[in-house]
Structures are given as C-alpha cells and as structure tokens.
mmCIF file as gemmi writes it, N, C-alpha and C atoms, coordinates in Angstrom:
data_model
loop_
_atom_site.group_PDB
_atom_site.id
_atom_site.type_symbol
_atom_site.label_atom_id
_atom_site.label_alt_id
_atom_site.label_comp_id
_atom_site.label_asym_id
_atom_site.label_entity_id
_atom_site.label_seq_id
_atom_site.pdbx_PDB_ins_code
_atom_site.Cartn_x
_atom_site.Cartn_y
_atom_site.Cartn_z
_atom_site.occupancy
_atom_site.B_iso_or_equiv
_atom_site.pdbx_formal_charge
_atom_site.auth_seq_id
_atom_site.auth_asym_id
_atom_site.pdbx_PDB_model_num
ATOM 1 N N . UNK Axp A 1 ? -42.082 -12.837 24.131 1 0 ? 1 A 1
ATOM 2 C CA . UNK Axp A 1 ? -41.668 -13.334 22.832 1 0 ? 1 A 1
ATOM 3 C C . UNK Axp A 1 ? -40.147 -13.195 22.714 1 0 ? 1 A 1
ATOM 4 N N . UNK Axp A 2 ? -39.842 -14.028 22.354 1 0 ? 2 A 1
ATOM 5 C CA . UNK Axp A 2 ? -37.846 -14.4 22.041 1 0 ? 2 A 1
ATOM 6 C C . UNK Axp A 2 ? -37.643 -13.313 21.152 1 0 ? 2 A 1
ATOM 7 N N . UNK Axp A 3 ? -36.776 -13.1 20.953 1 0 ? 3 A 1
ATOM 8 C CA . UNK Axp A 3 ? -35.993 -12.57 19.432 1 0 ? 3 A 1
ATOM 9 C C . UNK Axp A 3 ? -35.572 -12.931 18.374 1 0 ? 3 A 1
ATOM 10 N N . UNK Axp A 4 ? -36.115 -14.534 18.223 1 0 ? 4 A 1
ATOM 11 C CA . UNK Axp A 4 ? -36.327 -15.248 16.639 1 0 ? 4 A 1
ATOM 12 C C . UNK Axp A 4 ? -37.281 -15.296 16.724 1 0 ? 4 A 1
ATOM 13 N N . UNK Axp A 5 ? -38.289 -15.505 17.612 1 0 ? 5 A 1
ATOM 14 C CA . UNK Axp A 5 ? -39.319 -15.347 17.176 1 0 ? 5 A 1
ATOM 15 C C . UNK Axp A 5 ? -40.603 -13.873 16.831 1 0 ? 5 A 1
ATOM 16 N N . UNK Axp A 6 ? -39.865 -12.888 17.189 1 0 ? 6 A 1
ATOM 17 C CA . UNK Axp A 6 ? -39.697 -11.337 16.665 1 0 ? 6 A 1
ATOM 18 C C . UNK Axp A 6 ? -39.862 -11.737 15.132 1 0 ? 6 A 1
ATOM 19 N N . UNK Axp A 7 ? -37.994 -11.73 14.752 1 0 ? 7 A 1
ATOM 20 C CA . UNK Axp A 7 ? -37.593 -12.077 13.867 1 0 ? 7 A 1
ATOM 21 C C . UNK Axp A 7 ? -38.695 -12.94 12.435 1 0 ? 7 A 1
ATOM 22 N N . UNK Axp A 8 ? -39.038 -14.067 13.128 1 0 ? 8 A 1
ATOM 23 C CA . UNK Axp A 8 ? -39.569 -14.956 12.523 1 0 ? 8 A 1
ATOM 24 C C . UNK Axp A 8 ? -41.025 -14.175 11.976 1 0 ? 8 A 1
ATOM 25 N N . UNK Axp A 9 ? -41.574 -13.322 12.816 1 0 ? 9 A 1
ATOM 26 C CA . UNK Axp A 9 ? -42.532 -12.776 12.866 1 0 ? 9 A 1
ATOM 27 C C . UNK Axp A 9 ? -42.645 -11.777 11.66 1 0 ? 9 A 1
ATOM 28 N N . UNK Axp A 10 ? -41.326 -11.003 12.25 1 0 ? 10 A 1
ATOM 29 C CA . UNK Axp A 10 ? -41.173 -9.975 10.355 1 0 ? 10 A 1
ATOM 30 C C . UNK Axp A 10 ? -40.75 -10.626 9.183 1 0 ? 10 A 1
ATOM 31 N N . UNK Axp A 11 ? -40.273 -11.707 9.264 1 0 ? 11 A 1
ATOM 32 C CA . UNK Axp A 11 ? -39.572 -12.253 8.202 1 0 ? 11 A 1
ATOM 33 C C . UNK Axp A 11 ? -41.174 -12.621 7.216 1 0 ? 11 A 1
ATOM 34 N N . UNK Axp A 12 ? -42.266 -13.083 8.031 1 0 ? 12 A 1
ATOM 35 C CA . UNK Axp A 12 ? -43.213 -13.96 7.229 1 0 ? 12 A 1
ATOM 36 C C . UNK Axp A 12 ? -43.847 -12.648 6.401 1 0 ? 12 A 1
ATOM 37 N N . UNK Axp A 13 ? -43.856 -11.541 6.937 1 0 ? 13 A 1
ATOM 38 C CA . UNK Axp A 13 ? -44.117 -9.936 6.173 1 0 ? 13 A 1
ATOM 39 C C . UNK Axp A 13 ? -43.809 -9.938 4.722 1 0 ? 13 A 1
ATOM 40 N N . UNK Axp A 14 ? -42.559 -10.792 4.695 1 0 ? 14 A 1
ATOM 41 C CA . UNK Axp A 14 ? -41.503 -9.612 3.678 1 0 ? 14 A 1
ATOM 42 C C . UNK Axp A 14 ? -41.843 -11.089 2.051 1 0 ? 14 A 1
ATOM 43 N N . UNK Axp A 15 ? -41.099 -10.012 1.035 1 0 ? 15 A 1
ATOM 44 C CA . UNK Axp A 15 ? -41.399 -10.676 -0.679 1 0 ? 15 A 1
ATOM 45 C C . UNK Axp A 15 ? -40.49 -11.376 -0.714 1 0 ? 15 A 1
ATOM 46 N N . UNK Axp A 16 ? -40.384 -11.808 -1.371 1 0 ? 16 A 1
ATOM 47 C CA . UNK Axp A 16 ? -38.941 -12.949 -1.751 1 0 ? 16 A 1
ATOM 48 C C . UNK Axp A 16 ? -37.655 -12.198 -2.345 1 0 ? 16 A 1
ATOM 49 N N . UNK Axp A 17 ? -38.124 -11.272 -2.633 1 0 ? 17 A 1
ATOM 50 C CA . UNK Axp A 17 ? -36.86 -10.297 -3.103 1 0 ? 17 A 1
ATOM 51 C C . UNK Axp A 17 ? -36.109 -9.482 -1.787 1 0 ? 17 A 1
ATOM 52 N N . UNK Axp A 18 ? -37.421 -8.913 -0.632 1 0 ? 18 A 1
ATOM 53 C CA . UNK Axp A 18 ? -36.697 -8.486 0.155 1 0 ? 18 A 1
ATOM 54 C C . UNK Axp A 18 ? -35.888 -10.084 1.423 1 0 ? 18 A 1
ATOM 55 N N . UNK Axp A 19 ? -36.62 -11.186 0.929 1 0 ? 19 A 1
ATOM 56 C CA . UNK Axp A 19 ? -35.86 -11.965 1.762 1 0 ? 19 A 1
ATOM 57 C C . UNK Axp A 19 ? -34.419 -12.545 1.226 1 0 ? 19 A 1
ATOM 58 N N . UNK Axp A 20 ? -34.295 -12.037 0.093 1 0 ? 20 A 1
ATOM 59 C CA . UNK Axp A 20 ? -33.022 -12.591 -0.754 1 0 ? 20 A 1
ATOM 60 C C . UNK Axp A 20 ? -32.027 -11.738 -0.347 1 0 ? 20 A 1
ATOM 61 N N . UNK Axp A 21 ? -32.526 -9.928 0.308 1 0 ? 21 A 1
ATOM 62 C CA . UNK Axp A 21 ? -31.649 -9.414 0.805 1 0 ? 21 A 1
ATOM 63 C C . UNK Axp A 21 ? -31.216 -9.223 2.09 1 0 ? 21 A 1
ATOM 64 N N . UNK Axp A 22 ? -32.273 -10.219 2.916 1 0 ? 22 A 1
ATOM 65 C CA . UNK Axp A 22 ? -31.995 -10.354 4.73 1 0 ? 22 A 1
ATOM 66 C C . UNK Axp A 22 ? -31.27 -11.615 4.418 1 0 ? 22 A 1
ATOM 67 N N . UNK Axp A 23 ? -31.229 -12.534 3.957 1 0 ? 23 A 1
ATOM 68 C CA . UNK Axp A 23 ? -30.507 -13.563 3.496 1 0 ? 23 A 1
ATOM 69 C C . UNK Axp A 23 ? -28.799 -12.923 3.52 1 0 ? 23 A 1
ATOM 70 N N . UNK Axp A 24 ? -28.644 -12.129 2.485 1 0 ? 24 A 1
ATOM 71 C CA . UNK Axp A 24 ? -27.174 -11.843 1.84 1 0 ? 24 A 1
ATOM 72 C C . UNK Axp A 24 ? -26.711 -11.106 3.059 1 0 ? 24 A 1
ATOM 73 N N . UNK Axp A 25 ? -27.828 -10.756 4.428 1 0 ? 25 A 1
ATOM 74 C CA . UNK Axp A 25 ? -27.015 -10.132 5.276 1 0 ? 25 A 1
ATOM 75 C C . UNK Axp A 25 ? -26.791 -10.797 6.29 1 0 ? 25 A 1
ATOM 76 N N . UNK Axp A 26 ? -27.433 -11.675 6.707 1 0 ? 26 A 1
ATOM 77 C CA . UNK Axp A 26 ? -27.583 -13.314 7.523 1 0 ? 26 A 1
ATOM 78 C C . UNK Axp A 26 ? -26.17 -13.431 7.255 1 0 ? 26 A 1
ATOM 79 N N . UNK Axp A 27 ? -25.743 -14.019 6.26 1 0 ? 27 A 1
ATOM 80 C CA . UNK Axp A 27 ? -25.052 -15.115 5.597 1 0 ? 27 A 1
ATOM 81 C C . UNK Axp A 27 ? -23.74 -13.831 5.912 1 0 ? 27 A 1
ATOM 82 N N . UNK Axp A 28 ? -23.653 -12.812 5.63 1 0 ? 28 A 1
ATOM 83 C CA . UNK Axp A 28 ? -22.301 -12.01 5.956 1 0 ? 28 A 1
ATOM 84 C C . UNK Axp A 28 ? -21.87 -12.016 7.504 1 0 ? 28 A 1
ATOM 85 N N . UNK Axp A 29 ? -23.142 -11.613 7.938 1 0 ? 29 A 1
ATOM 86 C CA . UNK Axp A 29 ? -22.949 -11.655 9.636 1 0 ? 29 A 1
ATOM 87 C C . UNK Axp A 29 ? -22.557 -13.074 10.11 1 0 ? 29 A 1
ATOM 88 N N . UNK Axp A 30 ? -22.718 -14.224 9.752 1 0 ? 30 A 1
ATOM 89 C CA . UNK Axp A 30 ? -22.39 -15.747 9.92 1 0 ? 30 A 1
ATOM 90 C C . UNK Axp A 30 ? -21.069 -15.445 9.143 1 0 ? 30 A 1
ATOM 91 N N . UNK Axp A 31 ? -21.036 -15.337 8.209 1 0 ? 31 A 1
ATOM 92 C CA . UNK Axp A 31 ? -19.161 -15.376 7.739 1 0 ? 31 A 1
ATOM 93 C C . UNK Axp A 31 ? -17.909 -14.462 8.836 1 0 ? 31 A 1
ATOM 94 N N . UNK Axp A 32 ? -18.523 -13.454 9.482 1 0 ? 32 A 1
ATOM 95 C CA . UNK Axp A 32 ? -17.591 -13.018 10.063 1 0 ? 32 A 1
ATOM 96 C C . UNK Axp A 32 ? -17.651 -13.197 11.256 1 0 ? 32 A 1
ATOM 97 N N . UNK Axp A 33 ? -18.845 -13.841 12.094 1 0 ? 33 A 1
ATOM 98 C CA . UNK Axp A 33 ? -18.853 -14.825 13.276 1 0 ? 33 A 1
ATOM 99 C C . UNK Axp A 33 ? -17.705 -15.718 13.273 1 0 ? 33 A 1
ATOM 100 N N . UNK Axp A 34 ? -18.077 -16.689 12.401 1 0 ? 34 A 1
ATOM 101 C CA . UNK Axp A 34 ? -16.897 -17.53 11.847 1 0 ? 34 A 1
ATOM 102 C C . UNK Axp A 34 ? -15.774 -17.391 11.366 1 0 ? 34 A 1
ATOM 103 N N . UNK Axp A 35 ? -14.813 -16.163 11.483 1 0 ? 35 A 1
ATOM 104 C CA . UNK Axp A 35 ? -13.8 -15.792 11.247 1 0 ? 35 A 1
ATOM 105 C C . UNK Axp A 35 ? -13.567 -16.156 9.524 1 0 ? 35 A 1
ATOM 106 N N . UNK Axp A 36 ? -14.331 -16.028 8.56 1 0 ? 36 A 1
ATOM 107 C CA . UNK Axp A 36 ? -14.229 -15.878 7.149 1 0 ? 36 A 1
ATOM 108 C C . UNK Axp A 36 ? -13.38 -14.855 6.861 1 0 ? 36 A 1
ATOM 109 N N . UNK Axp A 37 ? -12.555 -15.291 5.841 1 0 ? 37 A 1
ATOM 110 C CA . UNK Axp A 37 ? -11.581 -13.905 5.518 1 0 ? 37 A 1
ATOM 111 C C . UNK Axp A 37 ? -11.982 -13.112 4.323 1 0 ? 37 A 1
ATOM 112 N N . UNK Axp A 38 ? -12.373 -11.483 4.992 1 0 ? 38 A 1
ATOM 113 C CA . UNK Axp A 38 ? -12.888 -10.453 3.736 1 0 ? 38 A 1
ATOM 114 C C . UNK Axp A 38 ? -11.676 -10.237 3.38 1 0 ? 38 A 1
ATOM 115 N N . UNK Axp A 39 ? -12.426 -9.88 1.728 1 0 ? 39 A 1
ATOM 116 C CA . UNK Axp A 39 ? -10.984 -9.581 0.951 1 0 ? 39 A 1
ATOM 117 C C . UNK Axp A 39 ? -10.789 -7.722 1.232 1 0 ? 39 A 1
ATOM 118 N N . UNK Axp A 40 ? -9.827 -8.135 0.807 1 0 ? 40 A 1
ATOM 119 C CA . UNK Axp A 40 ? -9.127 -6.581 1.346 1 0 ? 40 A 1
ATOM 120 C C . UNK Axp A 40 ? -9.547 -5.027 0.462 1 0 ? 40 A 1
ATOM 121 N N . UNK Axp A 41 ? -8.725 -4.284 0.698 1 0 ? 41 A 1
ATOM 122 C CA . UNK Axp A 41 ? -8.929 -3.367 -0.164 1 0 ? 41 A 1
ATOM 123 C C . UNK Axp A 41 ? -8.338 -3.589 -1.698 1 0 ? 41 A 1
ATOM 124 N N . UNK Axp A 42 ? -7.487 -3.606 -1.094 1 0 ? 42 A 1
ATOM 125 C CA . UNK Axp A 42 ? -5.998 -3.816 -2.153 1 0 ? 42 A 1
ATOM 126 C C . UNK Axp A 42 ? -6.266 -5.227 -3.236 1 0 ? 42 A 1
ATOM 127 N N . UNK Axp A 43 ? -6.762 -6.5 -2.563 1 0 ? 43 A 1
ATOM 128 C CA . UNK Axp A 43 ? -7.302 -7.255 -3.425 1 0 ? 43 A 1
ATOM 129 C C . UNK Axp A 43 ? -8.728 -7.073 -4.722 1 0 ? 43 A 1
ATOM 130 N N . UNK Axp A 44 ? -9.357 -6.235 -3.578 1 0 ? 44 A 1
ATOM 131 C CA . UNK Axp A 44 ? -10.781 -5.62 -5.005 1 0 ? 44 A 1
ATOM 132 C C . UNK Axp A 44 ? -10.469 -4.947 -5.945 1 0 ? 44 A 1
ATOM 133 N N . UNK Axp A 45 ? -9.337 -3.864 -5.554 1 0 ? 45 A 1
ATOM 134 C CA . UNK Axp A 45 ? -8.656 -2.935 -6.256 1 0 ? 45 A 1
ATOM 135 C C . UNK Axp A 45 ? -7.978 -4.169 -8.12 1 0 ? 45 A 1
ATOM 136 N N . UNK Axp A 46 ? -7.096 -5.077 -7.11 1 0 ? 46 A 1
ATOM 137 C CA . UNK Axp A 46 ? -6.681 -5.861 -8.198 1 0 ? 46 A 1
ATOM 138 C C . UNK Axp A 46 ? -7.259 -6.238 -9.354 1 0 ? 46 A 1
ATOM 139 N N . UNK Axp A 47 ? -8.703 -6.591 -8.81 1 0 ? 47 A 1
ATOM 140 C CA . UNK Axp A 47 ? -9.806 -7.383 -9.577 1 0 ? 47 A 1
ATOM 141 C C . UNK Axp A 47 ? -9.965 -6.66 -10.744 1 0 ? 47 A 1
ATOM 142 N N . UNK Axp A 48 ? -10.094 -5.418 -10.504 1 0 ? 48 A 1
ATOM 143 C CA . UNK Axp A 48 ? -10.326 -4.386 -11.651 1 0 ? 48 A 1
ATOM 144 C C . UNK Axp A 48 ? -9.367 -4.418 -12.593 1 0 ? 48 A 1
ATOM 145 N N . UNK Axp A 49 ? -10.323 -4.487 -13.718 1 0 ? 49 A 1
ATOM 146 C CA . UNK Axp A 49 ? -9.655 -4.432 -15.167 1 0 ? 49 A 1
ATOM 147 C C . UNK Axp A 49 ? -9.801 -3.416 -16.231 1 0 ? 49 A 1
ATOM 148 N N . UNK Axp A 50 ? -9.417 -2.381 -16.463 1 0 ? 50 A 1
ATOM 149 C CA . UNK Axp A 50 ? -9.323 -1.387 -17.671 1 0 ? 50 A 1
ATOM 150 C C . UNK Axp A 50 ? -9.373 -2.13 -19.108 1 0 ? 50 A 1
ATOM 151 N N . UNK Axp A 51 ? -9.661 -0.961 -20.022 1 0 ? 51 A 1
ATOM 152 C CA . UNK Axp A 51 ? -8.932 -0.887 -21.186 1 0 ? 51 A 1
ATOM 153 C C . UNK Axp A 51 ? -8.364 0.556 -21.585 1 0 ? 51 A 1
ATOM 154 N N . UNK Axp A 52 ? -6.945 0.215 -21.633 1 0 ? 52 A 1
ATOM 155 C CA . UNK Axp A 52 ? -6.114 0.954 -21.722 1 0 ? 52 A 1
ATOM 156 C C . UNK Axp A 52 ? -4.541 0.955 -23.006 1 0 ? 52 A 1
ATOM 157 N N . UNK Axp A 53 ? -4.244 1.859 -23.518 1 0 ? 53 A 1
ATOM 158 C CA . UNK Axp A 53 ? -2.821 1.46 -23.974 1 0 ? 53 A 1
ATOM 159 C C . UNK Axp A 53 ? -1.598 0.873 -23.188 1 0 ? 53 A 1
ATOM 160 N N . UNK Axp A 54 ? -0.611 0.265 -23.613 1 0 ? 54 A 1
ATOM 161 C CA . UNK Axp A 54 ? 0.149 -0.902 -22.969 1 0 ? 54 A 1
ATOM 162 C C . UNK Axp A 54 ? 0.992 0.401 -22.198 1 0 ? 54 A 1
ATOM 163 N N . UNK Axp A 55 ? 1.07 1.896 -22.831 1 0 ? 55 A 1
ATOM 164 C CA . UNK Axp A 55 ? 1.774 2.751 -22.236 1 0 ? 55 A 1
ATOM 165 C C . UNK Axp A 55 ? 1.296 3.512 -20.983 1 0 ? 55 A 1
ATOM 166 N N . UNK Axp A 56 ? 0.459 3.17 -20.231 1 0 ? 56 A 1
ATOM 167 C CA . UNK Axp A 56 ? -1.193 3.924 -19.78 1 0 ? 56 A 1
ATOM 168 C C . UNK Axp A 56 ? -0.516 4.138 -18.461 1 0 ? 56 A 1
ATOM 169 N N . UNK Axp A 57 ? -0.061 2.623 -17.487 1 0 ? 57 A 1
ATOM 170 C CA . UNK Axp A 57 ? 0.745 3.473 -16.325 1 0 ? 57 A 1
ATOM 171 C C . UNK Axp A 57 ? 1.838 4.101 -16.362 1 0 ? 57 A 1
ATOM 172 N N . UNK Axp A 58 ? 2.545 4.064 -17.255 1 0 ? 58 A 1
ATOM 173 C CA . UNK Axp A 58 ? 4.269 4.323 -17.191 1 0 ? 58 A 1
ATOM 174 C C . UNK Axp A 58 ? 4.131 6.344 -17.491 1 0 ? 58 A 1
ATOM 175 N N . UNK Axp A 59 ? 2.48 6.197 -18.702 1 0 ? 59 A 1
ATOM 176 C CA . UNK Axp A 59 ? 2.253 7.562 -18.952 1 0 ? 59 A 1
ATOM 177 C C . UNK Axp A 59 ? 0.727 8.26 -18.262 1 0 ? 59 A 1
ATOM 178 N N . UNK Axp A 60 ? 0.571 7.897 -17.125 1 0 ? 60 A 1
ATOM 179 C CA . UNK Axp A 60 ? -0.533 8.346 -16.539 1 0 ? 60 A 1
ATOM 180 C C . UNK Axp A 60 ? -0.606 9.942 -16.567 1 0 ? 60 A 1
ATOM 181 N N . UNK Axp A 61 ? 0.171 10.344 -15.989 1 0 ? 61 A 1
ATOM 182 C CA . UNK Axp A 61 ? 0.049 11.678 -15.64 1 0 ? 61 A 1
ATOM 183 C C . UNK Axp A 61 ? -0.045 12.496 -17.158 1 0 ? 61 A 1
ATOM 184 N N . UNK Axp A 62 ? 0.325 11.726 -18.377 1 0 ? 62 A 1
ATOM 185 C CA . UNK Axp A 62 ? 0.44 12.366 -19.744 1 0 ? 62 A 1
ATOM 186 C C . UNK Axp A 62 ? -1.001 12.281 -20.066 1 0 ? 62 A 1
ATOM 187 N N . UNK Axp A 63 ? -1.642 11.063 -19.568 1 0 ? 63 A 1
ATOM 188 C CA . UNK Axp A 63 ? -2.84 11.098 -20.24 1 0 ? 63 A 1
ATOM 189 C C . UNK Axp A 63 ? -4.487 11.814 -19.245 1 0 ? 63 A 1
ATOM 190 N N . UNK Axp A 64 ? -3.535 12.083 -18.458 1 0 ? 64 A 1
ATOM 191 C CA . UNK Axp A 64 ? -4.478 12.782 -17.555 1 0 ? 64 A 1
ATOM 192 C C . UNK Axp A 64 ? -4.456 14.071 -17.613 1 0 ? 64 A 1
ATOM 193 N N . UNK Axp A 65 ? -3.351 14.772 -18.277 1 0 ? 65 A 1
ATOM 194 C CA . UNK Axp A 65 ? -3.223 16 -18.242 1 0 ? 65 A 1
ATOM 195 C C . UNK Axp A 65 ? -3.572 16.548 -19.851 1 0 ? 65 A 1
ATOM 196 N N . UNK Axp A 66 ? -4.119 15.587 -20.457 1 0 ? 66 A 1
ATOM 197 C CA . UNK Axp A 66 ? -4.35 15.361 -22.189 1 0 ? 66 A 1
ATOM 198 C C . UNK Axp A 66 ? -2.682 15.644 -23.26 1 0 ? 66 A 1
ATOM 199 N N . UNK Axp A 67 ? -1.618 15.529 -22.849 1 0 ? 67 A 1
ATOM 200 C CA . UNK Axp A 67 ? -0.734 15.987 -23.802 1 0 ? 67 A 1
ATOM 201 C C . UNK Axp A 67 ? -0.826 14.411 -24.537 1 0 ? 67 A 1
ATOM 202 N N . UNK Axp A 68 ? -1.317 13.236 -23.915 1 0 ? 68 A 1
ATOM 203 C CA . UNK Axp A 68 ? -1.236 11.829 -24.927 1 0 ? 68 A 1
ATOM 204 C C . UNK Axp A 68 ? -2.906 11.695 -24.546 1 0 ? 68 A 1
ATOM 205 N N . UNK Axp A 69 ? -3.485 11.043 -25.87 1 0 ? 69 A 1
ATOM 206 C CA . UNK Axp A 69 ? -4.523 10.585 -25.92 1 0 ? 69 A 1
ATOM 207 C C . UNK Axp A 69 ? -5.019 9.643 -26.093 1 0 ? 69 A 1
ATOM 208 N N . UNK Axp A 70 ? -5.674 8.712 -25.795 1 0 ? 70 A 1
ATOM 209 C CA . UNK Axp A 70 ? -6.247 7.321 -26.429 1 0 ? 70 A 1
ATOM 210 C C . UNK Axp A 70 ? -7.016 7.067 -27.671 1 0 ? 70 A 1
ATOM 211 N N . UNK Axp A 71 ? -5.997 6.274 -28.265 1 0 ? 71 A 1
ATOM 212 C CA . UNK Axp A 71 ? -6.633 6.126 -29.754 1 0 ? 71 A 1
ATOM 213 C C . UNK Axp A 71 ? -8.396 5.418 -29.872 1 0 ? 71 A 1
C-alpha cells in the first residue's frame, strides 16, 4: 500500500471537524513547499492593538510600576 493511500485510508476515519484540521495543516505544509511568505514575528506583534492612554509608551515603566494609573 502507497502512502496516500495509507493516508486516504485514515482520512475516511476522521469527522469533519477533525478533517477541517488535517486540511489547515495540508494547506500550511503546501504554502511553504511553495515558498509562501510567513509573516514574521515583528509583523504579528504589529497587528496587535491595545487600549491604552495616548501617554502609555512614552510612560510605560510609570504605569507598570503603578506611580500612573489608567483611568
């Protein structure tokens, strides 16, 4: 027996939920076959959005150490 057809063999096993997650790993392993570009660290980092006062980086270390507080 081949190794898709292994494959093919466990796949007919599984729920639709666990095939939605051999799917999302298919589809990663094919993106980086194909030289797809992962985003970086530094870009996910970006993505992130707070809520914060407009003073929050300039006074990090104030508000981490509690002498300023968030209203």
């Amino acid at each position: 027996m081949t190794t898709k057809e292994l494959i093919h063999a466990e796949i007919e096993k599984l729920s639709e939920e666990e095939l939605k997650q051999v799917y999302s790993v298919v589809k990663s392993l094919a993106g980086a076959k194909t030289g797809e570009p992962k985003s970086s660290f530094m870009a996910k980092l970006k993505r992130i959005q707070i809520e914060a006062p407009e003073d929050f980086a300039a006074n990090l270390d104030l508000y981490l150490n509690g002498e300023k507080r968030v209203q």
